[in-house]
N, C-alpha and C positions, 0 to 999 in steps of 0.2 A: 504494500500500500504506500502509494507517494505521500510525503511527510513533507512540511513549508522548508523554505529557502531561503537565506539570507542573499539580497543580491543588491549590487550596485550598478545603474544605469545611466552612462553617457555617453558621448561623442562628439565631434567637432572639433580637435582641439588644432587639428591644422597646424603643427608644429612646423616651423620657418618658412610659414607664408609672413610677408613682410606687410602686408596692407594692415595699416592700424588709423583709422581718422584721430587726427592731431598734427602739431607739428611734428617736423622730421627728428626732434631730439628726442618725444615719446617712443619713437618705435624698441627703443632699447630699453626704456621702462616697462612696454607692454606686454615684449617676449618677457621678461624675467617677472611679470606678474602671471602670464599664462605657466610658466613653470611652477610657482607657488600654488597657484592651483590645481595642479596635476599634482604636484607633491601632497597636497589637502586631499583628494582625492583616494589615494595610498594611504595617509592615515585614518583617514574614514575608514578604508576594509580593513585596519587593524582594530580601530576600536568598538567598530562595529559585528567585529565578526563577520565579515560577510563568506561567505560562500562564495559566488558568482559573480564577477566583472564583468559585464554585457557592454563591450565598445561598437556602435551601431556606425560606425565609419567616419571617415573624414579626420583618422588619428595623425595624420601626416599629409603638408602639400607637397605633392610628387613635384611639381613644377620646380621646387626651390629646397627639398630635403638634402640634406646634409647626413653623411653618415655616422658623423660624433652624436648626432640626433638620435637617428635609429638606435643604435645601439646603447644612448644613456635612455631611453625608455625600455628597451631591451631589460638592460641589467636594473633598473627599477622594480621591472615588474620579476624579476629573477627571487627580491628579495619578500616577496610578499608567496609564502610557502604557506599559508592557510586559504590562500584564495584561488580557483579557477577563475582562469582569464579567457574568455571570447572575445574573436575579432573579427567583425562583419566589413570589407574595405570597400568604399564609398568611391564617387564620383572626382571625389577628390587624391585617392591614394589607389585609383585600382593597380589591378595587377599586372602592370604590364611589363615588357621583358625588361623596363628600368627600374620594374619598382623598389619602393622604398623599404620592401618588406623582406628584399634580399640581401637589404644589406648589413644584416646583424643574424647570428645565430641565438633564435630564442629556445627562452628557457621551456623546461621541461612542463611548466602550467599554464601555457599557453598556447591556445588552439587558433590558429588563422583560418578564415572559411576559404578556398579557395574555388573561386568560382560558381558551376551549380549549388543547387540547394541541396545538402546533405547533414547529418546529426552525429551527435556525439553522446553517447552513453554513460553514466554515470553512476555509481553504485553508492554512491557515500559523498552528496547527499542523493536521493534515487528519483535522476533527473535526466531526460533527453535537451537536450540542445540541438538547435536548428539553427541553419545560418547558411547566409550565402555570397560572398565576395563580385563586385564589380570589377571585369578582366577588361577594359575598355572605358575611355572616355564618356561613350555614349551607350548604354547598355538598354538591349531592346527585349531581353528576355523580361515575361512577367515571373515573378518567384513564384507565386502564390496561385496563377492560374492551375486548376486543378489539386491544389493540394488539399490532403488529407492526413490529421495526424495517425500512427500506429495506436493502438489503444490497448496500451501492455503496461498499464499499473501506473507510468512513472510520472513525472511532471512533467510536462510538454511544455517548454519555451522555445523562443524563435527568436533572432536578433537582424536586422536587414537595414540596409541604409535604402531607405523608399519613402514616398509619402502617400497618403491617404487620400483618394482624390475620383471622380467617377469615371475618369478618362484611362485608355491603357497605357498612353506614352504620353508626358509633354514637353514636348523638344527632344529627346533621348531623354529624360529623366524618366525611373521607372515608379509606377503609380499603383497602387491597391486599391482594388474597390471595395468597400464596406462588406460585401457578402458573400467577399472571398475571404475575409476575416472570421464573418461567422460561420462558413463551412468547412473553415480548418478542424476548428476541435481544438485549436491551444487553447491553454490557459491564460498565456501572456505574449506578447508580439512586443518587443522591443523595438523600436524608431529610432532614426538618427537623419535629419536633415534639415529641420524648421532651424533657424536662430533661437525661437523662445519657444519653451517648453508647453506641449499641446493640453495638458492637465491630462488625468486618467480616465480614458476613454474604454466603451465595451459595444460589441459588437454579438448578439446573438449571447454566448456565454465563453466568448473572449474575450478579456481585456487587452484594450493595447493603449502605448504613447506615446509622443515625440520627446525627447529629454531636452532636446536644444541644445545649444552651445554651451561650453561652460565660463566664455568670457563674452563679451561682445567686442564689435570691433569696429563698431561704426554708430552713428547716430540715426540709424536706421533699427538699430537693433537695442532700442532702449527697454529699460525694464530690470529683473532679474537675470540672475543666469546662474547654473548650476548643475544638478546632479538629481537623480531622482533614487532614493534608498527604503528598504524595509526589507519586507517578508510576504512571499506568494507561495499559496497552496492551492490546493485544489478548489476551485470555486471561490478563491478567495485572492485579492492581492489587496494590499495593505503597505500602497509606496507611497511618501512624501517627498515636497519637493526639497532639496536642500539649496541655499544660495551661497555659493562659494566666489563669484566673481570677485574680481580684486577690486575694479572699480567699473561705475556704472555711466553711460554716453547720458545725460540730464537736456530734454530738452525743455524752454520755455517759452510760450507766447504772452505776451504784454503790451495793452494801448498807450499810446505813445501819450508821453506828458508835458504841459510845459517847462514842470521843475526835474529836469534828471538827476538832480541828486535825490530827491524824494526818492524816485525810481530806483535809485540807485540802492538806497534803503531801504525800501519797499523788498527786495532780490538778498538782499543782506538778511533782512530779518527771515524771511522765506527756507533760509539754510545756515547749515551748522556750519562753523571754521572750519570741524573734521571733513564732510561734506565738498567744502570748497578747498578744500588742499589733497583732495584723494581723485573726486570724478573732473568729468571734462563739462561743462555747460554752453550751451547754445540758447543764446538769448534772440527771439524773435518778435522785432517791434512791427507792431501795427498802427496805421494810421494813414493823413494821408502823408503821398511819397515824398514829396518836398521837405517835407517837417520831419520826417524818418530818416532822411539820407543826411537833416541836417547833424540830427541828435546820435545818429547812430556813434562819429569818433567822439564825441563827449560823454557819451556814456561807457566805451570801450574804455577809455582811458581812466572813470571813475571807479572799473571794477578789476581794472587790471592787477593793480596790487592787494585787491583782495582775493581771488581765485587766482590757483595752479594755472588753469588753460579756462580760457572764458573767448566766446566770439561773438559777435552781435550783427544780427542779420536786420533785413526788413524780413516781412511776408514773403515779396517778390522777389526774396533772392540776393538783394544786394551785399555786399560784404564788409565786413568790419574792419575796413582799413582806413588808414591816412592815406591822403591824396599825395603821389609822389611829389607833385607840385602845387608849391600853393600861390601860384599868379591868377586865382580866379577865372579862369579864362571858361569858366564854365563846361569845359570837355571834360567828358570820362578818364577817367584815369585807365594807365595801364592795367590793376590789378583785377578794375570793375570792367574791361573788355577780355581778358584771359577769364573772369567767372563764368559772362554771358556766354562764352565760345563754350564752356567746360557745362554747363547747365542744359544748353542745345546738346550736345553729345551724351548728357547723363540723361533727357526725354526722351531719347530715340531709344535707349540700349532695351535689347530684346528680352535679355535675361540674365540672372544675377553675376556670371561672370562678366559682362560686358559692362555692368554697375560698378563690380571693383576694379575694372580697370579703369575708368573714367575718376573713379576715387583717387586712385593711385596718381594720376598723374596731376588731380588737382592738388593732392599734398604735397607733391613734389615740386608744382609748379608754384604754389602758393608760400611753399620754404623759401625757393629763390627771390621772390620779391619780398619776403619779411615778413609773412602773413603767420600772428601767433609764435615766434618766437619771443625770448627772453632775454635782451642782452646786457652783457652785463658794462653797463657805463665808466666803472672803476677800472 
């Protein structure tokens, strides 16, 4: 008779993809906070006990992994000897003849899905595992079309980097419909692809979830983030969310005033010193544009020494800079014609890779003109 299971569910962590929204001096602060929470992670299945590591994909960016990578998650997870580790590889880390998965020899609790859908047996705790790895960029196999679980006592889980959706394919992403969930017969469907975590969902008399990312990396992806833990039995799961993110993307809408330091105030008392020295904030003023485009650098400038990283936008976009020149001449500045060019290319993009790269190159672009740096005058 199958007996519950301590498990721990994430994925995303996309180790040495470099796209982080901030300036260019964050990105070095944000790999070494993604690593504290993967370190949080490993102590959670110690002190939790857990059983079961359910990584739903996206543990590494193929595009930009490093092999001291692989292999210091490697040897991480070598030392966590009360845990099974499962690895579903995503859209992001599939398996293809460069992957990142060959570049470390893993340890002995570590199961990688390669490929098709296939299971893993387990006697202690007495639990099948399911799972299936992405060998391609663009994978067109459905997992779950036609699946049926074996019905031989044990617990049935399943781990898969997929999203829940009524379509079979969108764009090459691969999609599950709802009553191919209920016609499995799992107990539990693992997820990995949302940014934020989908809450715990059920389908006929299987539960499933997305766990999300366990950082965010953009101001798109505000909220929490973290990790999803407890205990699943039969007919039963019993997982909360856990929030591990180091820090959180804050955004803010606010009608524009005559008095910007009031404002100013107003955004000060709103949050904590902790708050303003750990997350990043996007302030967006509303009103109309004249008066927004006026107030936008005097406000930038009253909250700068108060927040870490703080930006101040209009509604429409505009950006919280100083005008390169200040002879009035009433033209746009450089910085606000490289937004407008980058904001037309970020309307168009199809789909979320073509969003992070238009990211990318406005942080990159916006570093060189001085956008949200911190210099030091001394």
């Amino acid at each position: 008779m199958a007996s519950g299971v301590r498990v721990l569910h994430c994925a995303g962590f996309r180790f040495d993809n470099p796209t982080w929204e901030g300036p260019e001096g964050w990105v070095a602060q944000r790999n070494q906070d993604l690593w504290q929470t993967f370190e949080a992670v490993l102590s959670l299945c110690r002190s939790e006990n857990v059983d079961l590591l359910l990584l739903a994909g996206n543990l590494f960016e193929q595009e930009y992994v490093r092999k001291e990578t692989v292999e210091r998650v490697a040897n991480s997870f070598a030392k966590l000897t009360g845990t099974k580790i499962f690895v579903a590889p995503g859209e992001r880390d599939p398996l293809v003849t460069t992957s990142a998965y060959r570049l470390a020899v893993w340890p002995s609790n570590v199961h990688i899905f390669l490929g098709d859908l296939s299971s893993v047996k387990l006697s202690s705790p007495n639990v099948t595992v399911y799972g299936a790895g992405w060998t391609a960029y663009r994978q067109a196999e459905l997992f779950l079309d036609g699946f049926q679980i074996a019905r031989d006592g044990t617990l049935q889980l399943m781990l898969l980097h997929a999203q829940v959706d009524s379509g079979k394919n969108n764009g090459g992403f691969i999609s599950i419909r709802p009553e191919q969930i209920a016609a499995s017969g799992l107990t539990y469907l693992a997820l990995g692809h949302q940014e934020a975590w989908s809450g715990i969902r059920q389908e006929g008399e299987t539960f499933w979830a997305d766990c999300g990312s366990p950082e965010a990396r953009s101001f798109r992806e505000s909220g929490p983030h973290g990790v999803l833990l407890g205990e699943i039995e039969k007919g039963s799961v019993r997982l909360e969310f856990r929030e591990l993110g180091q820090r959180r993307y804050i955004e803010k809408t606010l009608a524009i005033q005559a008095d910007q330091e009031g404002l100013a105030a107003q955004l000060l008392a709103e949050t904590s010193p902790q708050e303003r020295q750990k997350d990043l904030f996007r302030i967006n003023l509303s009103g109309p544009l004249q008066e927004v485009e006026g107030a936008i650098p005097v406000l930038q400038r009253l909250l700068a020494a108060k927040f870490r990283y703080v930006e101040v936008l209009s509604c429409e976009g505009q950006l919280s800079t100083e005008p390169l020149s200040s002879n009035g001449d009433g033209y746009p500045t450089l910085t606000q014609l490289f937004a407008d060019k980058i904001r037309e290319h970020h309307d168009l993009a199809e789909n979320a890779e073509d969003l992070e790269h238009w990211e990318l190159v406005q942080k990159i672009g916006l570093g060189a003109l001085g956008q949200g740096r911190e210099d030091d005058e001394n």
